[in-house]
PyMOL Python script that loads the backbone (N, CA, C, O; Angstrom):
from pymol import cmd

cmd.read_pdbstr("""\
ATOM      1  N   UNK A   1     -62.828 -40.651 -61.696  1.00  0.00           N
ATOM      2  CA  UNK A   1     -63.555 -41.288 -62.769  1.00  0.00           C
ATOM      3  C   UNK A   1     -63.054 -42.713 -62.965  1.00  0.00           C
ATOM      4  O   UNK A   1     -63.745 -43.616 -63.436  1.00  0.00           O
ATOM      5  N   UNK A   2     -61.854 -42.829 -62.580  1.00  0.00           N
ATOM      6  CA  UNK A   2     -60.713 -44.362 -62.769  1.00  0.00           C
ATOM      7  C   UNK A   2     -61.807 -45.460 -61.281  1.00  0.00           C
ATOM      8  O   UNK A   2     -61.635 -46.644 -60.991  1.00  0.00           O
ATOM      9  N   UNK A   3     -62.493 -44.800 -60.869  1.00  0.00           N
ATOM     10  CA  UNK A   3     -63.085 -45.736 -59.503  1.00  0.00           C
ATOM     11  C   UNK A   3     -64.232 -46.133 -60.281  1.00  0.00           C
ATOM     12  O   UNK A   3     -64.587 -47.234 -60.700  1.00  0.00           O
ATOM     13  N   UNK A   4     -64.776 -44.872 -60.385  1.00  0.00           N
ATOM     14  CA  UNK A   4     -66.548 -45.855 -61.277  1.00  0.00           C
ATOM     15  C   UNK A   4     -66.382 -46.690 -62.708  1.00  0.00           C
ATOM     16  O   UNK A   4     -67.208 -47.470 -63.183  1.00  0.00           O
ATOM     17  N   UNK A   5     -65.251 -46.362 -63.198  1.00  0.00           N
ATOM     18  CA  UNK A   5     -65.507 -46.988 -64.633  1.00  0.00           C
ATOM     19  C   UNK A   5     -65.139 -49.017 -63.971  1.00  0.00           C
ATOM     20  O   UNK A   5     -65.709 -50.068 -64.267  1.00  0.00           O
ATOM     21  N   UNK A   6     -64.133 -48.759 -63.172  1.00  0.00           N
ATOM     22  CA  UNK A   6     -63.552 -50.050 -62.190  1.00  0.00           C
ATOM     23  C   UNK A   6     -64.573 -50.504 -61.875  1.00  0.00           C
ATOM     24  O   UNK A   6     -64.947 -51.607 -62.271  1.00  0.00           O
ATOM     25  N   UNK A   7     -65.314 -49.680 -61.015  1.00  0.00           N
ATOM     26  CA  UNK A   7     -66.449 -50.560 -60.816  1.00  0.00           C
ATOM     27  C   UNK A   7     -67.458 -50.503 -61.615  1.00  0.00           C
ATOM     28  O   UNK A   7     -68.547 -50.802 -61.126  1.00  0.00           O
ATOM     29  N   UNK A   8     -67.412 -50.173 -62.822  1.00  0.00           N
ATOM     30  CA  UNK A   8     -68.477 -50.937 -63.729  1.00  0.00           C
ATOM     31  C   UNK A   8     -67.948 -52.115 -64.276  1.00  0.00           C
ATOM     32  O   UNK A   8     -68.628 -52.953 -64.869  1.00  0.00           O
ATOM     33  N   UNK A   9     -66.534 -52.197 -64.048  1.00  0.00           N
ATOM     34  CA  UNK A   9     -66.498 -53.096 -65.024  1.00  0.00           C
ATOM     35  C   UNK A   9     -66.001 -54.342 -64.191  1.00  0.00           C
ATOM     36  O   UNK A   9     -65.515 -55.289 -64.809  1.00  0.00           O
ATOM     37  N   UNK A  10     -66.110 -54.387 -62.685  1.00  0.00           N
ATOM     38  CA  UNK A  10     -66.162 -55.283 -61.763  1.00  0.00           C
ATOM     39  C   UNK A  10     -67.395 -55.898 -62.033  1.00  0.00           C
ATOM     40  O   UNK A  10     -67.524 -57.007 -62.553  1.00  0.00           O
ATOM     41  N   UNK A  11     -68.569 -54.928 -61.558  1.00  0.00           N
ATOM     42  CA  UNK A  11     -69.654 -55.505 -61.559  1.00  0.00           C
ATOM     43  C   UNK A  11     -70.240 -55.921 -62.547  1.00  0.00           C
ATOM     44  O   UNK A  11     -71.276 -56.448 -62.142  1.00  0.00           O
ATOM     45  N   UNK A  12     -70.114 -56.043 -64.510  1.00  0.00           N
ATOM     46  CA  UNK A  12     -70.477 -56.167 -65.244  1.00  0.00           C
ATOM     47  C   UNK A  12     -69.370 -58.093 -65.410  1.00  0.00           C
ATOM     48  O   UNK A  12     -69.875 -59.161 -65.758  1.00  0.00           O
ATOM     49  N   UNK A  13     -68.094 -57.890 -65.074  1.00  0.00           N
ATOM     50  CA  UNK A  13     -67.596 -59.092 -64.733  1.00  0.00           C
ATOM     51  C   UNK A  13     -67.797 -59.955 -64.032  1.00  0.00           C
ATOM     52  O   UNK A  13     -67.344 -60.956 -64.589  1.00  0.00           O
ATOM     53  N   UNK A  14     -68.273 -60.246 -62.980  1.00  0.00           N
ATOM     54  CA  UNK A  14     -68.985 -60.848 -61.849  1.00  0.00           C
ATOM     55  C   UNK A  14     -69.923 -61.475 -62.337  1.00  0.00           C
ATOM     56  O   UNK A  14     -70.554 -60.913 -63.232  1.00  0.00           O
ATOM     57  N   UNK A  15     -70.263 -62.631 -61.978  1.00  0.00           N
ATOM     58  CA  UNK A  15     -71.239 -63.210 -62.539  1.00  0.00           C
ATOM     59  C   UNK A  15     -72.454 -63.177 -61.585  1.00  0.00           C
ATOM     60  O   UNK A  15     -72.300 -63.168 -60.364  1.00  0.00           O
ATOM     61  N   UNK A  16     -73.950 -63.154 -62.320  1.00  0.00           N
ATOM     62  CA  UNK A  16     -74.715 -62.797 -62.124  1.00  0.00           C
ATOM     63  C   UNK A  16     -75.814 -62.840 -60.787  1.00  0.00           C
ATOM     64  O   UNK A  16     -76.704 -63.640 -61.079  1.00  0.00           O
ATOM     65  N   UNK A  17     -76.010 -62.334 -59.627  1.00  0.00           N
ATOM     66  CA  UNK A  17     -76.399 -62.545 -58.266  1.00  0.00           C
ATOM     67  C   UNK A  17     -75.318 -63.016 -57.250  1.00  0.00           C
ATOM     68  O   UNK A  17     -75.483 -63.788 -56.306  1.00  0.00           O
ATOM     69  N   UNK A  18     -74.010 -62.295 -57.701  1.00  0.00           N
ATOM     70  CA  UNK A  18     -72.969 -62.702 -56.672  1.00  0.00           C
ATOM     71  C   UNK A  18     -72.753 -61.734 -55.593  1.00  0.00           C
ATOM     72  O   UNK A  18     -73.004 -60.590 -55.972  1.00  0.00           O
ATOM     73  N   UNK A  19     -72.393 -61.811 -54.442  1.00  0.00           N
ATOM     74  CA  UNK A  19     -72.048 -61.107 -53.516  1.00  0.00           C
ATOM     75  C   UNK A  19     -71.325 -59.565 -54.268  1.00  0.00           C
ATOM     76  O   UNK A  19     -71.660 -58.382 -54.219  1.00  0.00           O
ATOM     77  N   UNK A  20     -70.387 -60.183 -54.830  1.00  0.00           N
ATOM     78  CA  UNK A  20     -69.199 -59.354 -55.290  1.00  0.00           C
ATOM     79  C   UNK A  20     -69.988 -58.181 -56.149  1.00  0.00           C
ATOM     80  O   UNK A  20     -69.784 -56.982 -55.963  1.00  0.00           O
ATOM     81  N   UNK A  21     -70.963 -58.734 -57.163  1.00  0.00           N
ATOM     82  CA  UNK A  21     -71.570 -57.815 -58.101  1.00  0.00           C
ATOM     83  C   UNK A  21     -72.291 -57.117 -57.071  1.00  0.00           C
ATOM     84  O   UNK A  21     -71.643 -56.071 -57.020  1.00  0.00           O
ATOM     85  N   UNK A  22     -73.123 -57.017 -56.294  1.00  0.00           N
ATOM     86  CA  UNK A  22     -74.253 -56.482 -55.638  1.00  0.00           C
ATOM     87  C   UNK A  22     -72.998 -55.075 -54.708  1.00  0.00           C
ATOM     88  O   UNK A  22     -73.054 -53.847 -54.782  1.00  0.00           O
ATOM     89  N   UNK A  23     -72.134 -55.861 -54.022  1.00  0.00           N
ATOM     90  CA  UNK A  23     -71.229 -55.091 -53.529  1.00  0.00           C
ATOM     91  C   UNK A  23     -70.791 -53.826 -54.697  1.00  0.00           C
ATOM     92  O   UNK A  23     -71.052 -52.651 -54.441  1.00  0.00           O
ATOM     93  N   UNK A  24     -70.179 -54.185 -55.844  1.00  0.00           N
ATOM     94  CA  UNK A  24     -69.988 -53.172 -56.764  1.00  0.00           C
ATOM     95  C   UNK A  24     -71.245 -52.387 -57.334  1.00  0.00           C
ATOM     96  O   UNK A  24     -71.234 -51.168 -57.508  1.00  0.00           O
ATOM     97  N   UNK A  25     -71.854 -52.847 -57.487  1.00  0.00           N
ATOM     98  CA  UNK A  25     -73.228 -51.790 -57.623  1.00  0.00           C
ATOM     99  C   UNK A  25     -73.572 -50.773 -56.499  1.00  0.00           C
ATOM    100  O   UNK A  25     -73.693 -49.548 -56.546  1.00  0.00           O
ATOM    101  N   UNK A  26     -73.680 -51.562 -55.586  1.00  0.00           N
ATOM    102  CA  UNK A  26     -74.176 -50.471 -54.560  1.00  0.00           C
ATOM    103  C   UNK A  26     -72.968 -49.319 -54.492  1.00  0.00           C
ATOM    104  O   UNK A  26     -73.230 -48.118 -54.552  1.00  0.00           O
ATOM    105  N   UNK A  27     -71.274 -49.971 -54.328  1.00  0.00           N
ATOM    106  CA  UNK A  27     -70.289 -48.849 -54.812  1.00  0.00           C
ATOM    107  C   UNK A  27     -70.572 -47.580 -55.637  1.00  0.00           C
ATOM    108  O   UNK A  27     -70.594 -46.377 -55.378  1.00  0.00           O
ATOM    109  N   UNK A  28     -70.806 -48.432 -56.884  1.00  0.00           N
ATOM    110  CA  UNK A  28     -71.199 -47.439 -58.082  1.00  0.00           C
ATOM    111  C   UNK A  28     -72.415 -46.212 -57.952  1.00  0.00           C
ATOM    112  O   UNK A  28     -72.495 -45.040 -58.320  1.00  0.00           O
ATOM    113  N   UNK A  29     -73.083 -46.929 -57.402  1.00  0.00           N
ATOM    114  CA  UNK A  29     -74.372 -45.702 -56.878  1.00  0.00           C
ATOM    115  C   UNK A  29     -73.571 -44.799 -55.811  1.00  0.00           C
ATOM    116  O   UNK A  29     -73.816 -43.594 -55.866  1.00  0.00           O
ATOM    117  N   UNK A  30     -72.796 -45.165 -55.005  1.00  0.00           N
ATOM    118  CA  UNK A  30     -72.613 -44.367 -53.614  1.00  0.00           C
ATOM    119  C   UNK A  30     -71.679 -43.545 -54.468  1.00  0.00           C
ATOM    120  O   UNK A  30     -71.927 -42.348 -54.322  1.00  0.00           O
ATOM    121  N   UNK A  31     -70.623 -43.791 -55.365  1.00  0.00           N
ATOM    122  CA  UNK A  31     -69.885 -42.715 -55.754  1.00  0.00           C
ATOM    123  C   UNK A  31     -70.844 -41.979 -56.823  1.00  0.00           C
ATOM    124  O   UNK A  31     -71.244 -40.920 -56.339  1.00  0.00           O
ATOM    125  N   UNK A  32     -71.307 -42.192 -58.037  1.00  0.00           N
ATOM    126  CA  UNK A  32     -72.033 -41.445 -58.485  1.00  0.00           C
ATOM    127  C   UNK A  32     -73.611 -40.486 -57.392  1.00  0.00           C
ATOM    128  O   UNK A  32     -74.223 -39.633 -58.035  1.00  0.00           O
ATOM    129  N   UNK A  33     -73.955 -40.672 -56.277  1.00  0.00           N
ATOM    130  CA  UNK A  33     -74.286 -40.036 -55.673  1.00  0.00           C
ATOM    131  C   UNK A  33     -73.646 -38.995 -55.158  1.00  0.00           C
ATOM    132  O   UNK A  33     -74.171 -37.901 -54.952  1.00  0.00           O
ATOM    133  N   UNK A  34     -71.985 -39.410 -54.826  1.00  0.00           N
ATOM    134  CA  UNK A  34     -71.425 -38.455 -54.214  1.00  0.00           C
ATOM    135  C   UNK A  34     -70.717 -37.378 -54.840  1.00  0.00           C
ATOM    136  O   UNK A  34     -70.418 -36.305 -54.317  1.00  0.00           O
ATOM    137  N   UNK A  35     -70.383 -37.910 -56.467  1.00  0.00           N
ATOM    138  CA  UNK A  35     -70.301 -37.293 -57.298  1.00  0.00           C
ATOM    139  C   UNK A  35     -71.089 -35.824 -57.709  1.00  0.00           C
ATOM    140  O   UNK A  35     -70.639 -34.679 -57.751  1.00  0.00           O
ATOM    141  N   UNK A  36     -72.938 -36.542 -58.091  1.00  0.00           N
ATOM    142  CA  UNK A  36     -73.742 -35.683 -58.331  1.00  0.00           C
ATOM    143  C   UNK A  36     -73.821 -34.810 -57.137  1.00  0.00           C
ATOM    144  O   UNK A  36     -74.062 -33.638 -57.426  1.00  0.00           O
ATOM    145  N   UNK A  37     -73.723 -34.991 -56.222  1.00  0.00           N
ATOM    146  CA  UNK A  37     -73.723 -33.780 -54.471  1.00  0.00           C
ATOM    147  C   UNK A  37     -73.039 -32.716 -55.018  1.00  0.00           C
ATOM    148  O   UNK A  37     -73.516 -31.618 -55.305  1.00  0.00           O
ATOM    149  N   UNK A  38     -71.184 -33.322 -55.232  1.00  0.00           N
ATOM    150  CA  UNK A  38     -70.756 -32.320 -55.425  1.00  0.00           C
ATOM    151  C   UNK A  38     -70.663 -31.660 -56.663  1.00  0.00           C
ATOM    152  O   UNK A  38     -69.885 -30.803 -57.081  1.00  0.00           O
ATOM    153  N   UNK A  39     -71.457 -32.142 -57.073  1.00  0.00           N
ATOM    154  CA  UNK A  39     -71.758 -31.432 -58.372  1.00  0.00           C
ATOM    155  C   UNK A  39     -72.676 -30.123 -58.397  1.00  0.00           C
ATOM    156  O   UNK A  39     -72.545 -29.118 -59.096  1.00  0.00           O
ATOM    157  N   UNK A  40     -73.729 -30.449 -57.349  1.00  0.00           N
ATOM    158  CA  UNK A  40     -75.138 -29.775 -57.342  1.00  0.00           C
ATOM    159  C   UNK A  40     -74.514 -28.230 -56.458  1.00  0.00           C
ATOM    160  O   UNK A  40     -74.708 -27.021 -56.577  1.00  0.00           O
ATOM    161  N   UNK A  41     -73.654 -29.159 -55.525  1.00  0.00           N
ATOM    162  CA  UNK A  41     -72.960 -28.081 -54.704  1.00  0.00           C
ATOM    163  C   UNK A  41     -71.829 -26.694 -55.355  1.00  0.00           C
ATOM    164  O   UNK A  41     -71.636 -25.554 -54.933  1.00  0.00           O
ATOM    165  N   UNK A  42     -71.317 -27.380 -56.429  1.00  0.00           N
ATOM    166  CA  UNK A  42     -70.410 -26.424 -57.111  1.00  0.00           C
ATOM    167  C   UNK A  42     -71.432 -25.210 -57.874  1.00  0.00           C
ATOM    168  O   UNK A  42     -71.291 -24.008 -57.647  1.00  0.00           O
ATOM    169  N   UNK A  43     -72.378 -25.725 -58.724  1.00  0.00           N
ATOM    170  CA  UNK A  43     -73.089 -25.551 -59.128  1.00  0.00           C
ATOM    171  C   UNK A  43     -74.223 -24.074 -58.560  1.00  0.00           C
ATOM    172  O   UNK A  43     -74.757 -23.038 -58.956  1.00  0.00           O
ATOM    173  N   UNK A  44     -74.065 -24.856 -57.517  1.00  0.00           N
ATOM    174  CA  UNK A  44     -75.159 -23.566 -56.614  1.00  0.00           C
ATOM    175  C   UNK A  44     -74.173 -22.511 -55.877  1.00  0.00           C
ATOM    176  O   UNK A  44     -74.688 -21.486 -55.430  1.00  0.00           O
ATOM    177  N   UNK A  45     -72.562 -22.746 -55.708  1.00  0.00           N
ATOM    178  CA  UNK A  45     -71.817 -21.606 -55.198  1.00  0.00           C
ATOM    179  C   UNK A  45     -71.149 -20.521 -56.172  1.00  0.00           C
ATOM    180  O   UNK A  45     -70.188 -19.797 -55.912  1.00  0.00           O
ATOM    181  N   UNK A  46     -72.207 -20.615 -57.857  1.00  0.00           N
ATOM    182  CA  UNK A  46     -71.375 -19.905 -58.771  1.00  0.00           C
ATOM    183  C   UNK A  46     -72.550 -18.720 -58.322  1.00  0.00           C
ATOM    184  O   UNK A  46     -73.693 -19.024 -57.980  1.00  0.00           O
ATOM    185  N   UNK A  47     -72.101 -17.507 -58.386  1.00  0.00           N
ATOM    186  CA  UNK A  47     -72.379 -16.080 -58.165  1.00  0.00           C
ATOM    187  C   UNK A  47     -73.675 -15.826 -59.547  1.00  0.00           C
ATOM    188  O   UNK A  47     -73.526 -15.805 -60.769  1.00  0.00           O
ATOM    189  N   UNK A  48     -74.033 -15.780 -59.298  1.00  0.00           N
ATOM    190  CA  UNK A  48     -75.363 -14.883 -60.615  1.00  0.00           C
ATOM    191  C   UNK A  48     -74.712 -13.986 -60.814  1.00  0.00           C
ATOM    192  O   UNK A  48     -74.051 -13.243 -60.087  1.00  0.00           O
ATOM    193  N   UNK A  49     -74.961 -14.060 -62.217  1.00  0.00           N
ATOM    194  CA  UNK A  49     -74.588 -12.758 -63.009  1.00  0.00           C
ATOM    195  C   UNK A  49     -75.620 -11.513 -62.745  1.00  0.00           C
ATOM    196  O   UNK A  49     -76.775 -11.795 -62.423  1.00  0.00           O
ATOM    197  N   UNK A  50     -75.205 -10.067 -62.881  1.00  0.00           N
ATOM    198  CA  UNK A  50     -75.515  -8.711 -62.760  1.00  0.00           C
ATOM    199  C   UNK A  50     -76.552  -8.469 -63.799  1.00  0.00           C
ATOM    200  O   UNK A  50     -76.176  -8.701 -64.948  1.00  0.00           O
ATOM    201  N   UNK A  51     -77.326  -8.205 -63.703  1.00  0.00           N
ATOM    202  CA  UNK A  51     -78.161  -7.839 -65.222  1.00  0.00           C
ATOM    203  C   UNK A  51     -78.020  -6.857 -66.066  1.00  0.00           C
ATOM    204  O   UNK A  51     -78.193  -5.881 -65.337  1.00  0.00           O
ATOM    205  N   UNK A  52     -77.828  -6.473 -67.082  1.00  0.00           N
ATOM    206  CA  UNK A  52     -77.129  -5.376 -67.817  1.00  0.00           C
ATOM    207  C   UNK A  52     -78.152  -4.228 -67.409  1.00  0.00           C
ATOM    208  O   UNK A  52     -79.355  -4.478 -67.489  1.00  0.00           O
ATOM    209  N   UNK A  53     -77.740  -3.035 -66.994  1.00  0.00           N
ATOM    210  CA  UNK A  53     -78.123  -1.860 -66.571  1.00  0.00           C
ATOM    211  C   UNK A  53     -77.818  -0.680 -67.517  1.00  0.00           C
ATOM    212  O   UNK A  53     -78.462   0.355 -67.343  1.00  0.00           O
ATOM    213  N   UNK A  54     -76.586  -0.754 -68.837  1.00  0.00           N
ATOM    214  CA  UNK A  54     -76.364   0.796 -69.666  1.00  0.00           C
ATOM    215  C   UNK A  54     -75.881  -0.529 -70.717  1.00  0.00           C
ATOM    216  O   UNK A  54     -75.430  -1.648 -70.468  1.00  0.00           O
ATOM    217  N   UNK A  55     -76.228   0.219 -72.058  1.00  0.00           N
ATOM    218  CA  UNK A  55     -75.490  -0.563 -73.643  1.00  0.00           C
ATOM    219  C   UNK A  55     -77.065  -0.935 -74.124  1.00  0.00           C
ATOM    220  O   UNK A  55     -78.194  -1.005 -73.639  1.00  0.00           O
ATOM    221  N   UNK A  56     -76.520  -1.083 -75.128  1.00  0.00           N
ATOM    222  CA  UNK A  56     -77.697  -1.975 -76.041  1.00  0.00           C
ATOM    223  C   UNK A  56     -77.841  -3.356 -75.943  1.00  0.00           C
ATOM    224  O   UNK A  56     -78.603  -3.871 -76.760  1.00  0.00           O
ATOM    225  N   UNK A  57     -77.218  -4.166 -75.031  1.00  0.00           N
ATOM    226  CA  UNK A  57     -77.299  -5.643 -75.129  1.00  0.00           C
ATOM    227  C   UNK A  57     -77.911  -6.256 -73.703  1.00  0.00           C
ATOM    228  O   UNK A  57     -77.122  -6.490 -72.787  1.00  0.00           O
ATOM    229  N   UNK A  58     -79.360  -6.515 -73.535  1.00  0.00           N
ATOM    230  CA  UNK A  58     -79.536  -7.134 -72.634  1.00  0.00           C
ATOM    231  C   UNK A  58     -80.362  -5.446 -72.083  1.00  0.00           C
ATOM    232  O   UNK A  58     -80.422  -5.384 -70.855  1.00  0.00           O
ATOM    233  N   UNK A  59     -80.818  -4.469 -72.647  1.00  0.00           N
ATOM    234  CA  UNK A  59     -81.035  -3.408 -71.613  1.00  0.00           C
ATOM    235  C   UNK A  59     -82.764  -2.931 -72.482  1.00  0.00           C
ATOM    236  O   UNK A  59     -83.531  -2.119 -71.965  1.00  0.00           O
ATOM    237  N   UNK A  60     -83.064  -3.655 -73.845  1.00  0.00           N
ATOM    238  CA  UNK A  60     -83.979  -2.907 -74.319  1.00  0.00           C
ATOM    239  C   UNK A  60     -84.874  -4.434 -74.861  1.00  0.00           C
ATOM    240  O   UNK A  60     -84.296  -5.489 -75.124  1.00  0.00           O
ATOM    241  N   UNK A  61     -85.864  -4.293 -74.912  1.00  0.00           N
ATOM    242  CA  UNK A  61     -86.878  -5.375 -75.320  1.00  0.00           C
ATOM    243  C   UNK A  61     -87.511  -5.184 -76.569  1.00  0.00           C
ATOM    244  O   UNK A  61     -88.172  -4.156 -76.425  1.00  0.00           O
ATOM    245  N   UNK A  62     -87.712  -5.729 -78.026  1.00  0.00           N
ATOM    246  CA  UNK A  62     -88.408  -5.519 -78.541  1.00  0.00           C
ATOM    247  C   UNK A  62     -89.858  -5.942 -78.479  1.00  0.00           C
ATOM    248  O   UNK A  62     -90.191  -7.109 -78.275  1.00  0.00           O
ATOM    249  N   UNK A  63     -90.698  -4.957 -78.662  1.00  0.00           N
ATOM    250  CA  UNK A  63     -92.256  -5.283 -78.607  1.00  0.00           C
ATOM    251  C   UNK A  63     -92.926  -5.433 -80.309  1.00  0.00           C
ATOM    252  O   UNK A  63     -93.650  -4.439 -80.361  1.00  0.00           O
ATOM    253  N   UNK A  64     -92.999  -5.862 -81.135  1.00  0.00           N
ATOM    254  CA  UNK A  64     -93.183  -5.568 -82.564  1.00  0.00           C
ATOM    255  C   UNK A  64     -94.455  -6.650 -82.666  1.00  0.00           C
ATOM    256  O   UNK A  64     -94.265  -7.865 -82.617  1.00  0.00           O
ATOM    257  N   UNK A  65     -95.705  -6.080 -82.805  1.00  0.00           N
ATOM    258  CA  UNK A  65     -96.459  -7.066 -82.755  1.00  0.00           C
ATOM    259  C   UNK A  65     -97.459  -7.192 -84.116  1.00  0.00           C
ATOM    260  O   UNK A  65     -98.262  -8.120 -84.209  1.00  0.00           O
TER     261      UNK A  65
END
""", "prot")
cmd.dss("prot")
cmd.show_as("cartoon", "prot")
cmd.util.cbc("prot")
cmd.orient("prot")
């Protein structure tokens, strides 16, 4: 998190259409891309939960119409 906040605050320092800023932006996207990946990735290797099969919680529907 100490890399993107750096480079926001590179590129927000930099003055405006400089090499340097354009360089830190595109940074900032490539880590927050790589960020959100592994994000999406953690995300999709958590196990689904079991659906309740015996108890009263999660096993009966009310219909009351």
């Amino acid at each position: 998190m100490d890399s993107i906040s750096s480079a926001v605050a590179g590129a927000s320092a930099a003055t405006p259409g400089s090499v340097q800023a354009a360089a830190s932006v595109l940074v900032l996207k490539k880590a927050l891309d790589m960020q959100s990946s592994s994000a999406t990735q953690l995300i999709a290797s958590l196990p689904q939960p079991a659906l309740a099969t015996s108890g009263t919680l999660g096993t009966q529907v009310n219909t009351f119409v």
